[in-house]
C-alpha positions as CSV (number, residue, x, y, z in Angstrom):
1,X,38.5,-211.3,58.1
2,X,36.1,-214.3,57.9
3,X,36.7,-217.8,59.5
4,X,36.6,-219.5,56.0
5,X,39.3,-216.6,54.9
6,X,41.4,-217.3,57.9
7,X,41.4,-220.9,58.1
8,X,43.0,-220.9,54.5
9,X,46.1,-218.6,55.3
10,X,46.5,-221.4,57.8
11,X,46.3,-223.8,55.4
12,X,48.5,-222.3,53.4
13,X,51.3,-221.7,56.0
14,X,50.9,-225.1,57.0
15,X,54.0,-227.3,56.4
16,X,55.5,-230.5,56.1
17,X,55.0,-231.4,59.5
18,X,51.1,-230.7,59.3
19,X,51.3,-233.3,56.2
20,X,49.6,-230.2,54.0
21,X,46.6,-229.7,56.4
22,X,45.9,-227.3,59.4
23,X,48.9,-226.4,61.7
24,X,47.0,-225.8,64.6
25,X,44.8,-229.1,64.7
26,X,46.3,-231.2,61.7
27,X,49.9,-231.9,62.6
28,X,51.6,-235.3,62.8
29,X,54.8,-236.5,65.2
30,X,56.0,-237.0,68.5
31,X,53.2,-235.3,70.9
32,X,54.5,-233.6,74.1
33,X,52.1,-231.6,76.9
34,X,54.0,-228.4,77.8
35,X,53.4,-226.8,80.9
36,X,55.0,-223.5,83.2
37,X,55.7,-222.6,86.7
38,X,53.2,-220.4,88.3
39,X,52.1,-219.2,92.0
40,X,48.8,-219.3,93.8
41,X,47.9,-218.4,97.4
42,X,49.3,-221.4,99.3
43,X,46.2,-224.2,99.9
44,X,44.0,-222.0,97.6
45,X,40.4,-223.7,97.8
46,X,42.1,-226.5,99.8
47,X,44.0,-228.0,97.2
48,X,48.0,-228.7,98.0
49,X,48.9,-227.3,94.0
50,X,52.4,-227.7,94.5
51,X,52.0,-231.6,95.1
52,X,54.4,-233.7,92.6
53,X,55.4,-231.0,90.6
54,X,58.7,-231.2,89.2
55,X,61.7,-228.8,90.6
56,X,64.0,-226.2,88.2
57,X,66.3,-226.6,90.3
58,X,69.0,-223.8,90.5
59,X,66.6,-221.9,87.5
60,X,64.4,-221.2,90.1
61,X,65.0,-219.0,93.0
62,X,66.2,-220.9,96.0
63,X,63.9,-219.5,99.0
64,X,60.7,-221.5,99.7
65,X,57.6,-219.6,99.1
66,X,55.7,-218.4,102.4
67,X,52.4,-217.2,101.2
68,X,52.0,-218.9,98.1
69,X,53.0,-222.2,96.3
70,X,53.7,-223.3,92.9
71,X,51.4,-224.4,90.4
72,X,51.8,-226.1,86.6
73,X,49.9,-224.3,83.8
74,X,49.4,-224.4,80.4
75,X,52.0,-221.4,78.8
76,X,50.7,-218.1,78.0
77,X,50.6,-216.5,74.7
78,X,54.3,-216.2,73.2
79,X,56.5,-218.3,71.1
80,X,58.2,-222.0,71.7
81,X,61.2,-223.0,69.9
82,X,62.1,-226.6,69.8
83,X,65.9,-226.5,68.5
84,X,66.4,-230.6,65.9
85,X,69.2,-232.2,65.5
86,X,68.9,-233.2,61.8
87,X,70.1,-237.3,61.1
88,X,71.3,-236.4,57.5
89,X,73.5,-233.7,59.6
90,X,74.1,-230.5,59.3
91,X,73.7,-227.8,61.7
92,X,70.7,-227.5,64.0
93,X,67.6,-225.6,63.1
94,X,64.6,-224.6,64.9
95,X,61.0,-225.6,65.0
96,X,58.8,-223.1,65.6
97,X,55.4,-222.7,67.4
98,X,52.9,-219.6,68.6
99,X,51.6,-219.9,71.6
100,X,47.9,-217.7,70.8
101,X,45.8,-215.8,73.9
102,X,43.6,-218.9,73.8
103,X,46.4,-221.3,74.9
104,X,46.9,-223.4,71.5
105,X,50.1,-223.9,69.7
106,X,49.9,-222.8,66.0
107,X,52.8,-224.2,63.9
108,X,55.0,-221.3,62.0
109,X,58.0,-221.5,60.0
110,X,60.8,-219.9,61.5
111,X,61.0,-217.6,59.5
112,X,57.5,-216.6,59.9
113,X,58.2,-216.4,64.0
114,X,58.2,-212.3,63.6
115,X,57.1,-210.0,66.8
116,X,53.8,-209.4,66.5
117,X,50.4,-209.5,68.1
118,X,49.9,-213.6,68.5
119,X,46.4,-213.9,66.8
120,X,43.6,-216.3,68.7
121,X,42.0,-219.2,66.8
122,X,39.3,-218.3,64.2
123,X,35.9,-218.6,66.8
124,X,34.5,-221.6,64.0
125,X,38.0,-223.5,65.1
126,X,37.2,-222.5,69.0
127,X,33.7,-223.7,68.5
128,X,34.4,-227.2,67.5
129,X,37.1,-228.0,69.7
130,X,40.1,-227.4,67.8
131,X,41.9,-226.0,70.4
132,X,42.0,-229.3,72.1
133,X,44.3,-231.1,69.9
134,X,47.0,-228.1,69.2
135,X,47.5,-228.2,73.2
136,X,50.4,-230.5,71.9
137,X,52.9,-229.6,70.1
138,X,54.3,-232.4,68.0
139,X,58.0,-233.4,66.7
140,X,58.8,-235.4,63.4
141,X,61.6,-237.7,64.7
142,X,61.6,-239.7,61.5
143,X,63.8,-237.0,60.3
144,X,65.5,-236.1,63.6
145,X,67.9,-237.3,66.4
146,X,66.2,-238.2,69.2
147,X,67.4,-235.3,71.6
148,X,65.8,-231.8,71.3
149,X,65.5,-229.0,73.6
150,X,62.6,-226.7,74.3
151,X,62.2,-222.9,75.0
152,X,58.8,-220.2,75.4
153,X,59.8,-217.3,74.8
154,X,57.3,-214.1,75.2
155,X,58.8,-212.2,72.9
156,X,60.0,-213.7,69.2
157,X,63.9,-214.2,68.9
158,X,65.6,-212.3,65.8
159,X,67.5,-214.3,63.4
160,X,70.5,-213.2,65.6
161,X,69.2,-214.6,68.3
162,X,68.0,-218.6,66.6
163,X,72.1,-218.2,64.9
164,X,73.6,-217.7,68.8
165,X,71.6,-220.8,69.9
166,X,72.5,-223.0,66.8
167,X,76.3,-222.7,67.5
168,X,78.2,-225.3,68.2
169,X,79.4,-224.0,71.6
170,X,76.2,-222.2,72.7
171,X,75.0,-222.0,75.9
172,X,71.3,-223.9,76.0
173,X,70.9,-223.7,79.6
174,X,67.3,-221.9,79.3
175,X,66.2,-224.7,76.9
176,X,64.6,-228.1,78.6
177,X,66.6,-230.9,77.0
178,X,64.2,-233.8,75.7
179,X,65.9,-237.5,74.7
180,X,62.9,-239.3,72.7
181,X,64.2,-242.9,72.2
182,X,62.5,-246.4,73.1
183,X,62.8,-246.1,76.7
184,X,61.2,-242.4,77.1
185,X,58.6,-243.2,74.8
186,X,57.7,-246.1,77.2
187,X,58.2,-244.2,80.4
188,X,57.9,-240.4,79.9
189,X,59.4,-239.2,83.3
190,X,62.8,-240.3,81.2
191,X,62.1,-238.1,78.6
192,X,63.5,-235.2,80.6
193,X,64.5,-236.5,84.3
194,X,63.3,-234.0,87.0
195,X,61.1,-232.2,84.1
196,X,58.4,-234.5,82.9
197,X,55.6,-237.2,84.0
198,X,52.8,-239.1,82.7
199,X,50.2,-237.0,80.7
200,X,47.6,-239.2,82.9
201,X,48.9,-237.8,86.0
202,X,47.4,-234.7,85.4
203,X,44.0,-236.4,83.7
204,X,43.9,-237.8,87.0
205,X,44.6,-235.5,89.5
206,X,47.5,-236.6,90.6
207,X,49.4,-233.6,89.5
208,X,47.1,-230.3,89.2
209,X,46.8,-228.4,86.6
210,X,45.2,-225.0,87.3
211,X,43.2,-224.6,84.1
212,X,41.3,-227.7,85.5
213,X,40.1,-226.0,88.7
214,X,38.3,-223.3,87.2
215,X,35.4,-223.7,88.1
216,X,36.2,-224.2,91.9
217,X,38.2,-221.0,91.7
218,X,35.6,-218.5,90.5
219,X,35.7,-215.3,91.9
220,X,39.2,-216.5,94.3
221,X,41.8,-216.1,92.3
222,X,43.2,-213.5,89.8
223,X,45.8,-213.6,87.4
224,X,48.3,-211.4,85.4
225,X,48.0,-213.4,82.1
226,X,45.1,-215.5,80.0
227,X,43.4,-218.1,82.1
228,X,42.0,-220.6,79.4
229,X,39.9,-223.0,81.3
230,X,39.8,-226.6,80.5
231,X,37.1,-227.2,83.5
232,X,34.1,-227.6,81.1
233,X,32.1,-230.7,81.3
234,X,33.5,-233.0,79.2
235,X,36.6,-231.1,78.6
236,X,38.8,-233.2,80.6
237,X,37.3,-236.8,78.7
238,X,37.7,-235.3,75.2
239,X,41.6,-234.2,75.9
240,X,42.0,-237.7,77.3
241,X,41.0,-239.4,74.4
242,X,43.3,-237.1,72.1
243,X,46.0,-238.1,74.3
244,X,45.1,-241.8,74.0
245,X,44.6,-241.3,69.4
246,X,48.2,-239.6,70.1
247,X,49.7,-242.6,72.0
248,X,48.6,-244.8,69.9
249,X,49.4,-243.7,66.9
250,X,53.2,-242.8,67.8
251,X,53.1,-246.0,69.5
252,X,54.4,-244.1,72.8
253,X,52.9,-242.9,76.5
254,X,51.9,-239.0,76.1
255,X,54.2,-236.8,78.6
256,X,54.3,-233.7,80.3
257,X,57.5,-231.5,79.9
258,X,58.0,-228.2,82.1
259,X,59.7,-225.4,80.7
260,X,61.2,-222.0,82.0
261,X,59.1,-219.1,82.0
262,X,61.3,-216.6,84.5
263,X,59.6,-213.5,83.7
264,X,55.9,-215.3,83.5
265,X,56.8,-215.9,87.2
266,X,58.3,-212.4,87.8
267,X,54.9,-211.3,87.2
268,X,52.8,-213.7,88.4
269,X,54.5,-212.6,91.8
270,X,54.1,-209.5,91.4
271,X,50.3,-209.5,90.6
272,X,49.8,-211.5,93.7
273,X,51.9,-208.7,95.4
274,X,49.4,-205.9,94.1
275,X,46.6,-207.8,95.2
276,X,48.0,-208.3,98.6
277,X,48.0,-204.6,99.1
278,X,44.9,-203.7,97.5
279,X,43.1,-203.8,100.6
280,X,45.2,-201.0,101.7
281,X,46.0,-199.0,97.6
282,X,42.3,-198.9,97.2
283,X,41.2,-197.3,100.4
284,X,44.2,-195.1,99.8
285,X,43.4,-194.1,96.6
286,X,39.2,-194.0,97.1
287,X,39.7,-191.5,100.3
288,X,42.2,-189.1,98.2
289,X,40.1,-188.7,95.2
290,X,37.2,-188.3,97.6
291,X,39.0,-185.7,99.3
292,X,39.9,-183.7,96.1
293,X,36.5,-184.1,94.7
294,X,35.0,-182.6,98.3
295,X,38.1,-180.0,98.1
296,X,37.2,-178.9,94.7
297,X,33.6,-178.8,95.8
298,X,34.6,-176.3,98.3
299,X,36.5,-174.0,95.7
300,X,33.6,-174.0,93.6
301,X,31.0,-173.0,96.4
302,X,33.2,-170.4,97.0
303,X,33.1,-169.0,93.0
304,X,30.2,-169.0,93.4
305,X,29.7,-167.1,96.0
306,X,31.9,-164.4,95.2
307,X,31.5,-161.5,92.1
308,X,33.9,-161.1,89.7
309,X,35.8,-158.5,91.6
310,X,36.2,-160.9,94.5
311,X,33.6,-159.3,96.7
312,X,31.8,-161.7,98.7
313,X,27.8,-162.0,98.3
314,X,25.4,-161.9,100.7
315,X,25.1,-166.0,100.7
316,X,28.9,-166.1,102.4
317,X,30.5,-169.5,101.3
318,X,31.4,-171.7,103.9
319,X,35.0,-172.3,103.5
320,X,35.4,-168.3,103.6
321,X,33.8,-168.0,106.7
322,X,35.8,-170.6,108.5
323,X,38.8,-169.3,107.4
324,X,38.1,-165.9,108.7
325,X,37.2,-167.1,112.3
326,X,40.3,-169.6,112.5
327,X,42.7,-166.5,111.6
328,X,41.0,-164.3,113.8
329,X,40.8,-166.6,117.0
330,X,44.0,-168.9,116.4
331,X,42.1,-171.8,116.4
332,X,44.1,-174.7,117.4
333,X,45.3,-177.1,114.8
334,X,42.9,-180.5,116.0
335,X,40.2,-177.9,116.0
336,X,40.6,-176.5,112.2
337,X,41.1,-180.2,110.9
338,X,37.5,-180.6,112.8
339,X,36.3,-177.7,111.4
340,X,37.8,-178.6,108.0
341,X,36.7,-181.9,107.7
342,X,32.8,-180.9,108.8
343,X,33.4,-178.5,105.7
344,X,34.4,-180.9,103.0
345,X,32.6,-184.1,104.6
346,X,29.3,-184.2,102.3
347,X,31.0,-185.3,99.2
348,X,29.6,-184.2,95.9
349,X,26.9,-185.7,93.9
350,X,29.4,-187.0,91.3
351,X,31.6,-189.0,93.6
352,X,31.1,-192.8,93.2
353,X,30.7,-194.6,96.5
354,X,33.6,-196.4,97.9
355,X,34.0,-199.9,96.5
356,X,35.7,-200.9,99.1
357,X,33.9,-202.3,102.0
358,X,36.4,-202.6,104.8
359,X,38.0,-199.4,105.6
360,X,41.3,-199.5,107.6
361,X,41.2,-197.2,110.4
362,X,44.3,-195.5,108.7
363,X,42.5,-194.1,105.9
364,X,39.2,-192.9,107.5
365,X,38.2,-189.5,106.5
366,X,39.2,-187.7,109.1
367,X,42.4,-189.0,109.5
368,X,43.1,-188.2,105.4
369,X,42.0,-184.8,106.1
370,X,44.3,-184.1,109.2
371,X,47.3,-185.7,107.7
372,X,46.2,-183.3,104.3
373,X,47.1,-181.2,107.0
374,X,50.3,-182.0,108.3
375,X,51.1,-182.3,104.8
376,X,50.6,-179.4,104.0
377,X,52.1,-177.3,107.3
378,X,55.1,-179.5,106.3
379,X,55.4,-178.5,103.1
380,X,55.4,-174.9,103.6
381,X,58.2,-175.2,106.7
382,X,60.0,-176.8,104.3
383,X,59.4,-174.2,101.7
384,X,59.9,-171.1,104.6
385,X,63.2,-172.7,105.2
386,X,64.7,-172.9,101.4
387,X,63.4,-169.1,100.7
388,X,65.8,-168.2,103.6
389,X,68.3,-170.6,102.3
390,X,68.2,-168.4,99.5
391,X,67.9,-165.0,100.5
392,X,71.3,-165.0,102.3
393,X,74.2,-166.2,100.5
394,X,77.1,-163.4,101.5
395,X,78.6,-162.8,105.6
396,X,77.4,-159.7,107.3
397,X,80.0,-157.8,109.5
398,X,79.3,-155.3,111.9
399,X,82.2,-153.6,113.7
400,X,82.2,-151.8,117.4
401,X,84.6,-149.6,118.4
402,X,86.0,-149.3,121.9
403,X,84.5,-147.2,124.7
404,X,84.6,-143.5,123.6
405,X,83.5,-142.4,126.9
406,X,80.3,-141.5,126.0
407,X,77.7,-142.9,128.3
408,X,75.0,-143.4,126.2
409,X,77.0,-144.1,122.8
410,X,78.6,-146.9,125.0
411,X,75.6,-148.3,126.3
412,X,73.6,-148.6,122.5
413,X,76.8,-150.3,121.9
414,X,77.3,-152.8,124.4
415,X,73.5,-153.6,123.8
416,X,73.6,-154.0,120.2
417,X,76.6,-156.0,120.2
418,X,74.5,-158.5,122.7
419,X,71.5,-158.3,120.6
420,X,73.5,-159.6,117.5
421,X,75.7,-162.3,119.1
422,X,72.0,-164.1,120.5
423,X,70.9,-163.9,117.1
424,X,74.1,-165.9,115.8
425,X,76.6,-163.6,115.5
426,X,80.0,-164.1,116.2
427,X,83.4,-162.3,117.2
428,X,86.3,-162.9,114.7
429,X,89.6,-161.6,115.3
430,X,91.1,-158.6,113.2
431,X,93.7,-157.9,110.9
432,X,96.8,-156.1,112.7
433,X,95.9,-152.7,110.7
434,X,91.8,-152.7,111.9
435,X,92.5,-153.1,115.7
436,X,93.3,-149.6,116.1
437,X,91.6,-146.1,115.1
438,X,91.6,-142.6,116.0
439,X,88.3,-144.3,118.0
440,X,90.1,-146.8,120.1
441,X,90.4,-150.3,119.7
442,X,87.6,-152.2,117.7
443,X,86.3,-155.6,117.6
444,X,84.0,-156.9,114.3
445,X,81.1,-159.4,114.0
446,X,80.0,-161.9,111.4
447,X,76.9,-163.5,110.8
448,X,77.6,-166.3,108.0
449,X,75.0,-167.2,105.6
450,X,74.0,-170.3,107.5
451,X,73.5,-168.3,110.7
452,X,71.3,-165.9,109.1
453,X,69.1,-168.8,107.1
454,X,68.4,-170.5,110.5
455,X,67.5,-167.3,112.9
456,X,65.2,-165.8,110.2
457,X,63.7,-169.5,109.8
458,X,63.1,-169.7,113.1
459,X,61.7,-166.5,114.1
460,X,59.3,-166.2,111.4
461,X,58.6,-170.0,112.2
462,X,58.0,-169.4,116.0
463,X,55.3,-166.8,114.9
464,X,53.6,-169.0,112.8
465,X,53.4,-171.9,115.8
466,X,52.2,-169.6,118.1
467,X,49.1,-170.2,116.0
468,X,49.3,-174.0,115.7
469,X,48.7,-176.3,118.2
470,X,50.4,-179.7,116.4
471,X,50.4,-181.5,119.4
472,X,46.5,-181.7,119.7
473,X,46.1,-182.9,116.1
């Protein structure tokens, strides 16, 4: 769609409040700077960020940040509702704005305020500036009370959702409640006590802005939404003097009004948590793949080395020569991770080199390969046990009769009956009508199920040790 195409449909959609012109850059009433809550790495290129800004109070979590500090910026792309009090009166009704990815507020009707893909500013419209002036958003109070409350909102509300908060007796405590009257317009840190200041404050410095800082920030600090910088030469002076036309013409001071954004924060937070740990994801993640790509490299040595029946060729593979030796000569653990590793160290031609410079020793290759390892000795003992778990689900009983006196018969049987009771067996008492045969007296043995799962575990495990050497790993 062309520029000249899309600046019509904004024409068109334009309404009263853009006085029939563009309802991005063309709108008239009350002009008010919003701003959101956001987190930085505390003193972040030596600038105290969280200096003068204002407090949400109990809509903000209670425990002081540690690491990082709070910061204004300008609100991410989404939607603001500004709910009017009409003076005619009648219920309340909404004003609606979208908030596009390059930080301007386009005016919508309400009805108009569907979930969609928020579209930037035509690039003509970005070009000349345009943006600059639908930073504001702007409220006709000619046909309004004076108090109004704002809300962002990422996603767009349902008509459900605008009818709940134009009740009489609903609950606006996510909304920022603005009074414009004489005294606010002359002093805007009244137009919504503990929520707003003087636009000039953050012309000045006195209260920063991130979006003003870019420049000093390059390459320090990332972000989980759009960064739309306003540290251009000139940028600052231009948005200054809008402020001024705007003040003047509304005969008022311009102010700055913060507003929730809980979830912004949620993941602001969170992408400064990711980062945090990427020094130790990446290595983790670079030294896996690694390994798999060397691992894979092994496997495909080795098809290559072998026919289609299986039968090795004269150029033996490396990995299948290892593994003979270790099986043959019960090479101890620390020395087949050596071995291992010396295999799979050269990695293939197609893996990238680590982009990570700093390695923790954690995740050096030879301690991935000997936890690959453990891993995997784990994983099988784990496996060895369940398979035995499942193989014996029913008792075993085993009955011995009395001495017969046979010598020998007596003997086996005394020695069998041993044999079984160290390998978990036990001796149950009998019914009244099995202690007695033509034989003698009897007595019976039962191994349960969970007897029988633990010895054979542990004597096919004890075999299996006898061949690893854990402890020198």
């Amino acid at each position: 769609m062309s520029d000249h195409k899309t600046n019509c449909i904004e024409a068109k959609k334009a309404a009263d409040i853009a006085n029939g012109g563009c309802g991005v850059c063309e709108r008239l009433g009350f002009p008010l700077f919003l701003v959101r809550k956001s987190a930085v790495k505390k003193q972040l290129n030596g600038i105290k960020w969280s200096a003068g800004i204002p407090s949400l109070n109990d809509r903000e979590p209670e425990e002081a940040l540690k690491a990082h500090e709070y910061v204004l910026r300008t609100l991410r792309t989404g939607y603001v509702y500004v709910l009017l009090e009409p003076k005619v009166g009648g219920a309340k009704e909404f004003l609606g704005y979208e908030v596009t990815p390059d930080g301007a507020f386009r005016y919508r009707s309400i009805k108009e305020m569907r979930e969609t893909d928020v579209k930037p500013l035509p690039e003509s419209c970005v070009k000349d500036d345009h943006t600059l002036p639908s930073l504001f958003i702007n409220v006709d109070m000619s046909i309004h009370n004076e108090t109004v409350w704002i809300a962002y909102s990422r996603r767009a509300w349902s008509e459900k959702v605008r009818s709940k908060y134009t009740s009489a007796d609903a609950d606006l405590t996510r909304f920022t409640k603005v009074i414009i009257n004489d005294g606010s317009k002359a002093e805007p840190s009244q137009l919504s006590p503990g929520r707003s200041f003087d636009f000039d404050k953050l012309i000045n410095g006195e209260i920063k802005l991130l979006e003003f800082e870019n420049e000093t920030l390059k390459g320090k600090f990332d972000t989980a939404h759009n960064f739309n910088s306003l540290a251009k030469k000139g940028t600052k002076d231009k948005l200054n003097n809008i402020a001024a036309h705007l003040a003047k013409k509304n005969n008022c001071k311009v102010g700055v009004i913060l507003v929730e954004d809980t979830f912004g924060l949620a993941e602001e937070f969170n992408k400064q948590r990711l980062i945090n740990c990427e020094p130790l994801i990446m290595p983790a993640w670079e030294q896996a793949k690694l390994m798999d790509d060397n691992i894979q490299k092994a496997f495909k040595d080795y098809a290559e080395n072998t026919d289609a029946m299986g039968n090795k060729k004269e150029a033996q593979s490396a990995i299948d020569s290892y593994m003979n030796r270790a099986l043959d000569s019960k090479l101890p653990l620390k020395k087949l991770s050596d071995e291992l590793f010396k295999i799979f160290q050269n990695s293939p031609k197609t893996t990238a080199k680590l982009k990570s410079n700093r390695v923790p020793e954690y995740f050096k290759q030879e301690l991935v390969y000997q936890r690959k390892i453990m891993s995997c000795i784990t994983s099988y003992k784990a496996g060895l046990r369940d398979y035995f778990d499942e193989k014996f689900t029913e008792p075993q009983y085993r009955d011995f009769s009395g001495p017969t006196g046979d010598p020998r018969g007596d003997a086996y049987n005394a020695r069998e009956k041993a044999r079984l009771l160290s390998e978990g067996w036990e001796e149950i008492a009998l019914p009244p009508t099995d202690k007695v045969t033509s034989l003698g007296p009897k007595t019976r043995l039962v191994l349960t199920p969970e007897k029988a799962a633990e010895f054979g575990f542990k004597k096919e495990w004890e075999k299996l040790q006898k061949r690893l050497s854990t402890d020198k790993l």
